[in-house]
Each structure stands twice: as structure tokens, then as C-alpha cells.
N, C-alpha and C positions, 0 to 999 in steps of 0.2 A: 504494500500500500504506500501512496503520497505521503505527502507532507497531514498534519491532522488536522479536521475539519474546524473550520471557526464559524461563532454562532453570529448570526446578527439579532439585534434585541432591540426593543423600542425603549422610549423613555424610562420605562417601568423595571427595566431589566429582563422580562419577556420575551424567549426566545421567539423569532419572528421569521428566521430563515436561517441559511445554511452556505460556505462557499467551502468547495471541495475540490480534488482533483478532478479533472474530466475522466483522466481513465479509471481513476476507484466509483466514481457516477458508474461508466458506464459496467463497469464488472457488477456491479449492485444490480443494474436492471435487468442485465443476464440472468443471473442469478434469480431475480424475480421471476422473470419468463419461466425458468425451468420447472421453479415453485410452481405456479401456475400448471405447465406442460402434466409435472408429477400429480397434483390434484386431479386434475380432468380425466386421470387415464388410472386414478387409482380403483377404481372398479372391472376394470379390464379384466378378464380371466388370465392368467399365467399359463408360459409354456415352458415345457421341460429343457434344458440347456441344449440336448443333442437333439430334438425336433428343427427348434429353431436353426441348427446348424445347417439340418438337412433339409431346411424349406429353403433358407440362402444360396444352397448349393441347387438345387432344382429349379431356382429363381435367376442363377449362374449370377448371382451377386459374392461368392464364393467358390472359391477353388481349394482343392486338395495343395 
């Protein structure tokens, strides 16, 4: 990670915003995304490790 995040605050002391690296921003929204991705797809059924090997390979996204 950057340098570490500094607050902005209003009169009151009030945090109010945030100024960061652009690239720890952007690894955070990644990161969100994936969050996301893993939510939406946690009800999914699961497949055995060597099925999926053998659907990649009949899909020839995989090679011996």
C-alpha cells in the first residue's frame, strides 16, 4: 500500500472525506467487485476439482 490515507473534516472535526493513493482506491474497488462476484455466485452448486478439469479439457480451454 501508499502512503496512508488522510481525513478531510469540517469545522467540527467531522470526518467528511478521504484522499488516498489512486492505486490502493483502485485495488479496494477490485476487491469490492470480487466481494460482490463471491456473493452472487454463492449459491451456485459446486463441482468436484477433477470434473471441472475434465469439462476445461472437452471445452479444449485445457490441455494435458
Amino acid at each position: 500500500m501508499g502512503p496512508p490515507v488522510k481525513f478531510i473534516t469540517d469545522q467540527q472535526g467531522t470526518k467528511t472525506g478521504v484522499l488516498m493513493d489512486l492505486c490502493d482506491y483502485e485495488e479496494l474497488i477490485e476487491d469490492l467487485e470480487d466481494l460482490a462476484a463471491i456473493a452472487d455466485r454463492r449459491r451456485e452448486p459446486t463441482v468436484e476439482h477433477e470434473e471441472f478439469l475434465n469439462q476445461l479439457r472437452a471445452d479444449g480451454l485445457l490441455q494435458d
